[in-house]
C-alpha positions as CSV (number, residue, x, y, z in Angstrom):
1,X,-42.6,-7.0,35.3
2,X,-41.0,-6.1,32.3
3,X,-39.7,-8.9,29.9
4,X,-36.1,-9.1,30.1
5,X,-35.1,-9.7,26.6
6,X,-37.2,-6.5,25.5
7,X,-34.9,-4.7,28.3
8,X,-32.1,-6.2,26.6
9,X,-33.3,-4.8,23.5
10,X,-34.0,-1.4,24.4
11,X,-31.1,-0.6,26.2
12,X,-29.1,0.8,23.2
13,X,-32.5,3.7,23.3
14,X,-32.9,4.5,26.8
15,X,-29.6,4.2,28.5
16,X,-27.5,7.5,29.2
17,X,-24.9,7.7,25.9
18,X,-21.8,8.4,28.1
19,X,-22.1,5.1,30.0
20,X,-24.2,3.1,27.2
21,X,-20.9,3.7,25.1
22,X,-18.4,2.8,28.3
23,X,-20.4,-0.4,28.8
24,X,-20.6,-1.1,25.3
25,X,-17.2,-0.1,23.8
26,X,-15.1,-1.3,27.0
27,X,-15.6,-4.6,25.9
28,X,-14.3,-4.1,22.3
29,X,-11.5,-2.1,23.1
30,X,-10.1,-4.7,25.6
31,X,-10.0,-7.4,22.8
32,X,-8.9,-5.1,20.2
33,X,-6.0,-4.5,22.6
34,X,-5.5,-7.8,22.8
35,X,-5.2,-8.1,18.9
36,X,-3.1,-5.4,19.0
37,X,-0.8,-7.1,21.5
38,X,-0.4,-10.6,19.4
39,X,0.1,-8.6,16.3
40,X,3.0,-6.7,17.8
41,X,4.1,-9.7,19.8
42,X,4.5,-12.2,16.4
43,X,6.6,-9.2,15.1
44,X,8.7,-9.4,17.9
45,X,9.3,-13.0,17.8
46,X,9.7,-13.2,14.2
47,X,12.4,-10.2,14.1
48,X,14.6,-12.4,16.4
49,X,14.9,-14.5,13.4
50,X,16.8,-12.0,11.7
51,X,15.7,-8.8,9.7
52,X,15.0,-10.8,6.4
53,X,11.7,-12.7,8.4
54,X,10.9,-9.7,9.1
55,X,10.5,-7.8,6.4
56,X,9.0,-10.7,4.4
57,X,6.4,-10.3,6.9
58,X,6.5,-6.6,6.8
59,X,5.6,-7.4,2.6
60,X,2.9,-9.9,3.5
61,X,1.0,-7.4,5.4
62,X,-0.6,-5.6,2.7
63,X,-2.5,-9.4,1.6
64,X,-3.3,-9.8,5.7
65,X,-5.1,-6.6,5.2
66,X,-7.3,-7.7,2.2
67,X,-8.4,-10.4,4.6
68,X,-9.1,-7.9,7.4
69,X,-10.5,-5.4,4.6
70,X,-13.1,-8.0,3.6
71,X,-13.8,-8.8,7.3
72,X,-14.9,-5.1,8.4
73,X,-16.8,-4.9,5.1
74,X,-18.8,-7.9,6.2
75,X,-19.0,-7.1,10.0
76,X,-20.0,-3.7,9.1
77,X,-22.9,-4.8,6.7
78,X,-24.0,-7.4,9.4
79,X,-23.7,-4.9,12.2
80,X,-25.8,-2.2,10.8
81,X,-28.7,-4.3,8.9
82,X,-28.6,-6.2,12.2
83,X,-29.3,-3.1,14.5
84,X,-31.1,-1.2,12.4
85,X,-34.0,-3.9,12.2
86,X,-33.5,-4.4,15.8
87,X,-34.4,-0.2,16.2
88,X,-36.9,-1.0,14.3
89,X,-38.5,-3.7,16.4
90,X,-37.9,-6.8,13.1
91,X,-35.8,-9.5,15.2
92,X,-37.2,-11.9,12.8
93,X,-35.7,-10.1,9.8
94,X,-32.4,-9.3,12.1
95,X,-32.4,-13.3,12.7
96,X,-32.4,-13.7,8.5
97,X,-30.2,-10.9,8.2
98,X,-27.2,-12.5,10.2
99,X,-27.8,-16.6,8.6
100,X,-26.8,-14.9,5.6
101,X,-24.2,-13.4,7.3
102,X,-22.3,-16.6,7.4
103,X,-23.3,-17.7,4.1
104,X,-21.1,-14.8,2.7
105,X,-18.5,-15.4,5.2
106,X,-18.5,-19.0,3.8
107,X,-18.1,-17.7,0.2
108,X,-15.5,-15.3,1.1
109,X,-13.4,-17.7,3.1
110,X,-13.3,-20.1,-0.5
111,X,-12.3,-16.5,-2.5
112,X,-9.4,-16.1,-0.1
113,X,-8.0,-19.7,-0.2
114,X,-8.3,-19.0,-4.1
115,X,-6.4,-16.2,-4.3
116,X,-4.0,-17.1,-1.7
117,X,-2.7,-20.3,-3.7
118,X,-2.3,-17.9,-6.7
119,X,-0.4,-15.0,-5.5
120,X,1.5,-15.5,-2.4
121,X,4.8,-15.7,-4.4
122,X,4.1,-13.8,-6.9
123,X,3.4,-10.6,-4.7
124,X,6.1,-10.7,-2.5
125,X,8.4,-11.0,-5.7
126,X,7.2,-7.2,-5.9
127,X,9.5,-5.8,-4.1
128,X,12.3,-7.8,-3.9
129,X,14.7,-10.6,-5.3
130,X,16.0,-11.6,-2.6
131,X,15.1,-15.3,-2.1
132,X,15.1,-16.0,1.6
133,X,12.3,-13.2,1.7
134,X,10.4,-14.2,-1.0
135,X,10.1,-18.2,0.2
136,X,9.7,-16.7,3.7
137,X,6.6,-14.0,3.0
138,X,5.3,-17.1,0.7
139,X,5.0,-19.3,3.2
140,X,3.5,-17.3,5.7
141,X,1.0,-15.8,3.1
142,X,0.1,-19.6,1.8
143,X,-0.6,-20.1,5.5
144,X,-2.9,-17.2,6.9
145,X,-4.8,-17.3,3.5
146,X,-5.7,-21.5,2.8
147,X,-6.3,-20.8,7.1
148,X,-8.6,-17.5,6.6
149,X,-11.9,-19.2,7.2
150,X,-11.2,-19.1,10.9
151,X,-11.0,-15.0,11.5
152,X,-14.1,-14.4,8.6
153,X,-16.1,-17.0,10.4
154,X,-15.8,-15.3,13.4
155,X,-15.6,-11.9,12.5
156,X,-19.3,-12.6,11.0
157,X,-20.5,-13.7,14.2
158,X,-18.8,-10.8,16.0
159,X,-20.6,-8.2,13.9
160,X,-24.2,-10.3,14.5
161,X,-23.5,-10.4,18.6
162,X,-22.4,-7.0,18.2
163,X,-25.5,-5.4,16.4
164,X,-27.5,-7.0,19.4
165,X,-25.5,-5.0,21.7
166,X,-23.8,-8.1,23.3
167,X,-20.2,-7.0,23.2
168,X,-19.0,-9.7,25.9
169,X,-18.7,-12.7,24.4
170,X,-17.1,-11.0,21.5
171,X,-14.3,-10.1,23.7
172,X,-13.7,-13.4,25.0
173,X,-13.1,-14.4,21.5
174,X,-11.1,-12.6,20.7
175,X,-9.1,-13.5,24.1
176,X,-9.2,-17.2,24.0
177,X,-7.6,-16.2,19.9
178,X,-4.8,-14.0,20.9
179,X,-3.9,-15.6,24.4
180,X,-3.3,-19.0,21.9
181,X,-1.6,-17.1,19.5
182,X,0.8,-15.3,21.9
183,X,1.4,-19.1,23.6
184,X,2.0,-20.8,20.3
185,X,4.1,-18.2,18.4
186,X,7.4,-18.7,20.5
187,X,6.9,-22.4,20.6
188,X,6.6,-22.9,17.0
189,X,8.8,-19.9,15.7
190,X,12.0,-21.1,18.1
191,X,10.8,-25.1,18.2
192,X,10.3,-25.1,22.1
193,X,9.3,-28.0,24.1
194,X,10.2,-30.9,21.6
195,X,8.3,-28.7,18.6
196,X,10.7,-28.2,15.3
197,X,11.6,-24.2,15.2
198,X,9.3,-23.4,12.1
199,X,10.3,-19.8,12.1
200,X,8.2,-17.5,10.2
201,X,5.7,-20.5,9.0
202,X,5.5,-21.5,13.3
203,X,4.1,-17.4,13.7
204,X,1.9,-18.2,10.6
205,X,0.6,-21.6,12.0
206,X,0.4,-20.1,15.6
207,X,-1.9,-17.1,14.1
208,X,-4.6,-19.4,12.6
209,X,-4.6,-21.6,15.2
210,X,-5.7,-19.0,17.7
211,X,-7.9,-17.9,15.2
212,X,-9.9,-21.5,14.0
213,X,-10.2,-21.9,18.2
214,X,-11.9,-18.3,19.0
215,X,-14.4,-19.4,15.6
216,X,-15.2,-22.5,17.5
217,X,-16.3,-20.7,20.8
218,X,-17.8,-17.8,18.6
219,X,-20.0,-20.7,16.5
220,X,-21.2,-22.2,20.0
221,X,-22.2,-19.0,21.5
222,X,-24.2,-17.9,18.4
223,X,-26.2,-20.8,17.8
224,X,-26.2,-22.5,21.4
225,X,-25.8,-19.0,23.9
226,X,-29.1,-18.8,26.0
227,X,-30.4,-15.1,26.1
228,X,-29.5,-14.2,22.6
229,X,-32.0,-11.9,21.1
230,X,-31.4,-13.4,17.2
231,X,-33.2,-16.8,17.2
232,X,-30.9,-19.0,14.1
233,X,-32.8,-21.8,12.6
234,X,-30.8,-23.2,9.3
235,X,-34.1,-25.9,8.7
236,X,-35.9,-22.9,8.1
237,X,-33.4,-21.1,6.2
238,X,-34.3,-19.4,3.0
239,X,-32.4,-17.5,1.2
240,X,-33.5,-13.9,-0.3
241,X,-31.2,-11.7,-2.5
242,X,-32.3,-8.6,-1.0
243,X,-30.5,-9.2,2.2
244,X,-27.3,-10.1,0.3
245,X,-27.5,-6.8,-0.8
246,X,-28.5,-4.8,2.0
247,X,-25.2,-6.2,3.8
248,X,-23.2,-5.5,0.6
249,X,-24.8,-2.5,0.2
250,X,-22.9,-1.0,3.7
251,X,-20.4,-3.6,3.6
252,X,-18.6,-3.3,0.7
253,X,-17.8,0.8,0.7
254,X,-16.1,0.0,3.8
255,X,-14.4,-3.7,2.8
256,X,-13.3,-1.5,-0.2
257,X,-12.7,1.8,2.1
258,X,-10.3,-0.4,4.5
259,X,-9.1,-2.9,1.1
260,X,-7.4,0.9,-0.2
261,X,-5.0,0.6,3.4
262,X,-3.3,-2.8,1.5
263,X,-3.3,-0.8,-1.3
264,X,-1.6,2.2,0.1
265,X,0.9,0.0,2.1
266,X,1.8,-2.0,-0.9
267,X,2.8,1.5,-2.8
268,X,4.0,3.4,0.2
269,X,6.4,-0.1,0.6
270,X,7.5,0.5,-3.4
271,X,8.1,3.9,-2.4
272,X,10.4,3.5,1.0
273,X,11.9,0.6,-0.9
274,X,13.9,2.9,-3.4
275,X,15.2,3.7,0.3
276,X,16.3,-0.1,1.1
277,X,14.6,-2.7,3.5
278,X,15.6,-1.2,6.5
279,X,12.9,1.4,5.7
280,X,10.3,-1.2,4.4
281,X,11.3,-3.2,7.7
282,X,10.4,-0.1,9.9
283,X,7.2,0.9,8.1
284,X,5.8,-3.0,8.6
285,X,7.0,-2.0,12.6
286,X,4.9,1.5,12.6
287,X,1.8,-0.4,11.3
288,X,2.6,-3.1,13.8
289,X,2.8,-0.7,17.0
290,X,0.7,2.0,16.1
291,X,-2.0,-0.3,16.4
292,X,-2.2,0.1,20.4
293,X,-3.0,3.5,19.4
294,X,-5.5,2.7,16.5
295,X,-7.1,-0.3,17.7
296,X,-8.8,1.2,21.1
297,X,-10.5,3.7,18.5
298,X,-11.5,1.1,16.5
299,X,-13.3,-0.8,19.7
300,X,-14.6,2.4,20.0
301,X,-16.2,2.6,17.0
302,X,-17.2,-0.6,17.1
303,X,-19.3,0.4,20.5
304,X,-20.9,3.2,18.6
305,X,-21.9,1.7,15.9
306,X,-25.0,-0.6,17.2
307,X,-26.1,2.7,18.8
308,X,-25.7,5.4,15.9
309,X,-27.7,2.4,13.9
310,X,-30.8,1.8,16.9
311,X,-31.1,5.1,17.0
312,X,-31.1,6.3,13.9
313,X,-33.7,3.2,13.4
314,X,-35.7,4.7,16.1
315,X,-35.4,8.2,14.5
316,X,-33.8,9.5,17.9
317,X,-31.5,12.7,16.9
318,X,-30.5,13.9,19.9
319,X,-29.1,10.7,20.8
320,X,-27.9,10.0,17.6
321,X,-25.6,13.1,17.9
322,X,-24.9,12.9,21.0
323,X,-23.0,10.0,20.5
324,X,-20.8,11.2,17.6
325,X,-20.0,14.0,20.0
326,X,-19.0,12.1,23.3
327,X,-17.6,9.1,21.2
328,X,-15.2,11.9,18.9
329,X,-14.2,13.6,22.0
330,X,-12.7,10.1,23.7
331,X,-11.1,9.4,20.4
332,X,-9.8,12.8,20.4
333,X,-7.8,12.8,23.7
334,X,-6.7,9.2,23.7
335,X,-4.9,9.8,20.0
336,X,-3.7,12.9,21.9
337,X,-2.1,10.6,24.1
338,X,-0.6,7.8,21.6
339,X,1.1,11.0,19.8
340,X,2.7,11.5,23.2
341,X,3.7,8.2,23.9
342,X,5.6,8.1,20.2
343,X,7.1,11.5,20.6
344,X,8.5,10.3,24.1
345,X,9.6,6.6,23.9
346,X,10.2,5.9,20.0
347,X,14.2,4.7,20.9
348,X,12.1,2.1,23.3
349,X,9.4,1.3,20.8
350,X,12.3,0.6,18.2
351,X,14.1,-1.5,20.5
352,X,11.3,-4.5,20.9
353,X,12.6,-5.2,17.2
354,X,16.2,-6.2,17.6
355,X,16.5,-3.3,14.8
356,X,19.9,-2.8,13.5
357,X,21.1,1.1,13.6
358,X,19.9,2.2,10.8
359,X,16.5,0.8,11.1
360,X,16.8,2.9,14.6
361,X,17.6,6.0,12.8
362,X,15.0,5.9,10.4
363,X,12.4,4.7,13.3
364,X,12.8,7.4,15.5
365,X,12.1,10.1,13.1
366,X,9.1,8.0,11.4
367,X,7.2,7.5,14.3
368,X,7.5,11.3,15.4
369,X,6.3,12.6,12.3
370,X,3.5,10.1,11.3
371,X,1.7,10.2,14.9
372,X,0.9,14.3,14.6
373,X,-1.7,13.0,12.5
374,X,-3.2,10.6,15.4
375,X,-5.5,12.9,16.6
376,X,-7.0,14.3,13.4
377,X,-7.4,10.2,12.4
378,X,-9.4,9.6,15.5
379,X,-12.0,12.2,15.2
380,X,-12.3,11.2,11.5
381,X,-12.6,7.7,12.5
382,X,-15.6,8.4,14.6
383,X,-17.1,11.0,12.0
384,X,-17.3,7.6,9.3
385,X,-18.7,5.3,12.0
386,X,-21.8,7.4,12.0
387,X,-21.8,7.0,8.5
388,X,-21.9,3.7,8.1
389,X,-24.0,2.8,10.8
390,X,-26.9,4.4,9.4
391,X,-25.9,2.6,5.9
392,X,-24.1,5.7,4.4
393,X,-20.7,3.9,4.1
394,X,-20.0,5.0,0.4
395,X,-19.0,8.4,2.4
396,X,-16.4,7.2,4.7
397,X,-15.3,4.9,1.8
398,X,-15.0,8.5,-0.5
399,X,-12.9,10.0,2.5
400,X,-11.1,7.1,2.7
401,X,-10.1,7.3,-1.2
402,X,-9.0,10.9,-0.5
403,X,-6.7,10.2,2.3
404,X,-4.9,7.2,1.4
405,X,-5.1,7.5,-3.3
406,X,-5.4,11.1,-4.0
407,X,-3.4,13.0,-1.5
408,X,-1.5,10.2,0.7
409,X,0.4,8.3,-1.8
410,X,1.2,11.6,-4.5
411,X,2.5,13.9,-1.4
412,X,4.7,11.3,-0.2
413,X,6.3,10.3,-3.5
414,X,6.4,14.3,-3.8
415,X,7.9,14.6,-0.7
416,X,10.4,11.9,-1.3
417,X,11.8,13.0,-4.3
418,X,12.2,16.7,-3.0
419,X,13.5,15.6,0.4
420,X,14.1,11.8,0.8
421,X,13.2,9.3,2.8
422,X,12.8,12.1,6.2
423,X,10.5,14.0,4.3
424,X,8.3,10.7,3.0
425,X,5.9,10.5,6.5
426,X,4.8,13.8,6.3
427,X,2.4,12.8,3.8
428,X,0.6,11.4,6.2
429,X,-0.5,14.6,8.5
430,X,-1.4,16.3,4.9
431,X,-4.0,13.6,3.7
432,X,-5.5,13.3,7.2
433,X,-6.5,17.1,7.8
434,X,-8.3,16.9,4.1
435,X,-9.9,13.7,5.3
436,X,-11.6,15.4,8.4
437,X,-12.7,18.3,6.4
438,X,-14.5,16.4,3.5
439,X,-15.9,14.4,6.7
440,X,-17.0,17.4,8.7
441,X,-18.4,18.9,5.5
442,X,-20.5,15.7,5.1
443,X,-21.7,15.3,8.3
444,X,-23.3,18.6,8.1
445,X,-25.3,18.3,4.9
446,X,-26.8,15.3,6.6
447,X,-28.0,16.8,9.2
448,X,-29.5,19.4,7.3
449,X,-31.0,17.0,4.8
450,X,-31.8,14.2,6.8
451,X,-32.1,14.7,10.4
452,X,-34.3,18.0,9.8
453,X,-36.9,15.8,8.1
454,X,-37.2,13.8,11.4
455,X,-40.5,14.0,13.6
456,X,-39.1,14.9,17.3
457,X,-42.3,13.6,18.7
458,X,-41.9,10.3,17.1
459,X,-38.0,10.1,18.4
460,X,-39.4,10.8,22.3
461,X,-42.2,7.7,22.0
């Protein structure tokens, strides 16, 4: 009878790709949904505190995404050292690999709080002087920043459960996080239920709250969850360099690959604010909804990711590619499908955000534009997971640079100045057809240099 942790282990080989990704991805893309949902949801709350909240949340953003930046950086680098060594039949070093996993989350969480203290004010004062934004994005980014430990301690031990293949108990995570959040944020933004209406500091608070609950389940599970093929021991911990930059090694193309979307937001927000808030106000909604569409690929991605990294650990091409092929073809039709939704409903989209008219006007024709380019971002998106799975991530963070620095932000401050603010989103469906070709053009060079080199014997045993 076989041993059922070594059929735990071996499922990410032997299992069909078309359901091992289903089983595995499902999972992910229900809590990234659910993200999705509280992300929208504190949006909505917050713009029924007037349009000034919400565009000081709308210029607080960009600093949220630092934080998220530095969590995929980390997750990725934990993911793929995890499930690489786990290909490769080393749970010991897979165990090693994710205690120092939480070490850097540790260190990271103390950078954040650092930084947050410093520049909360400061950055918001960017793109405005008005002074009811600036004290509201400054207390909402003092908040989520001095809070941050909560989502990088648990984003950590996502990425370890994850590389394992476990992708359940991620998900409830991320649940027991966003169903809190979505409770607490109209109690504490409107002061329900004898709480004081703390407006945009009660969607702040709510946030990190939900956040410092799902690490506490996440820390329990990892260190106390029976069936759990990484074994944690911290009286036996010691630490070893080489790890710490193994995980950096993939982690940090891609913390720096998703740290250049803050950076493109915070220029694309000094661009459309030559245009007024009303146009800052609607790009902080886009990013807001557009995540329903972008956040299913992502749980996608995340799916694939343990199993482009076994296999290629287990030198197993045709499984290998066979993923990147089924996995870019569901991300292919469902973006097909999100750039429906935004061509058909965008007067409804527009209308969860008490917008005023001209926020309306400029909505409609911004989420028309930019969501041409969903499909084209969702076979990319699938293209760079394979990348960094196998610990190639300085190539999707290259792409990445191309889309968002050298063709995003200069064709869209072309475009504005030729055409104004109607012409401005069409930089968006430029930079992500160059993306995918650089991508593409990638991809094959290494399969001729790497996968060629491959013994197909060794793959089959």
């Amino acid at each position: 009878m076989k041993d059922p942790q070594v059929k735990k282990e071996n499922k990410l080989g032997v299992v069909p790709i078309p359901r091992l990704l289903f089983l595995m991805s499902l999972p992910a893309i229900i809590s990234m949904l659910i993200q999705a949902m509280y992300n929208v949801v504190d949006s909505i709350f917050v713009a029924q505190v007037g349009e000034e909240a919400l565009t000081a949340v709308s210029l607080a953003f960009p600093v949220q995404m630092i934080i998220i930046s530095c969590c995929v950086g980390m997750g990725v680098g934990i993911n793929s050292a995890i499930s690489r060594r786990l290909g490769e039949k080393k749970n010991d070093e897979a165990a090693n690999v994710a205690e120092h996993g939480f070490i850097i989350a540790i260190i990271l969480s103390l950078v954040i709080v650092v930084l947050g203290f410093f520049i909360s004010e400061t950055f918001i004062g960017l793109f405005t002087d008005n002074e009811l934004i600036i004290s509201q994005g400054r207390d909402y980014l003092l908040i989520v920043t001095m809070l941050s430990f909560g989502s990088i301690i648990t984003q950590a031990a996502f990425a370890m459960l994850q590389g394992c293949g476990d992708m359940i108990k991620p998900m409830i995570g991320q649940i027991i996080g966003a169903v809190l959040n979505i409770i607490l944020n109209p109690i504490l933004v409107f002061g329900l239920i004898g709480f004081p209406a703390l407006g945009v500091r009660g969607s702040a608070i709510a946030t990190v709250v939900g956040q410092i609950i799902g690490m506490i389940y996440m820390l329990f599970v990892v260190f106390k969850g029976k069936n759990n093929l990484l074994k944690l021991d911290f009286r036996s911990f010691h630490y070893d360099g080489s790890i710490i930059k193994v995980i950096l090694k993939v982690g940090l193309p891609s913390a720096i690959m998703q740290g250049l979307a803050s950076v493109m937001i915070t220029c694309y927000n000094l661009i459309l604010a030559t245009f007024g808030m009303s146009a800052v106000a609607v790009f902080g909604i886009y990013f807001k909804v557009q995540s329903f569409v972008f956040m299913p690929i992502f749980g996608l991605a995340q799916g694939a990711m343990p199993i482009f990294g076994f296999n290629f650990g287990a030198k197993n091409e045709k499984r290998y590619r066979e993923t990147l092929k089924v996995a870019a073809t569901i991300a292919l039709v469902f973006m097909c499908l999100g750039t429906l939704v935004f061509w058909v409903f965008p007067v409804q989209i527009m209308s969860a955000f008490n917008p005023s008219e001209e926020m309306m006007t400029i909505g409609i024709h911004c989420l028309r534009t930019v969501s041409l380019a969903f499909p084209v971002a969702g076979v990319s998106i699938m293209i760079g997971t394979s990348f960094q799975a196998i610990g190639k991530a300085h190539v999707s963070m290259i792409a990445s640079f191309i889309r968002q620095m050298i063709f995003l932000l200069p064709v869209s401050y072309l475009l504005a100045r030729i055409g104004g603010l109607d012409l401005v989103w069409y930089g968006f469906i430029i930079s992500e057809i160059v993306c995918l070709t650089y991508a593409s053009h990638m991809y094959r060079y290494y399969k001729r240099t790497i996968f060629s080199t491959w013994d197909p014997v060794a793959a089959i045993s």
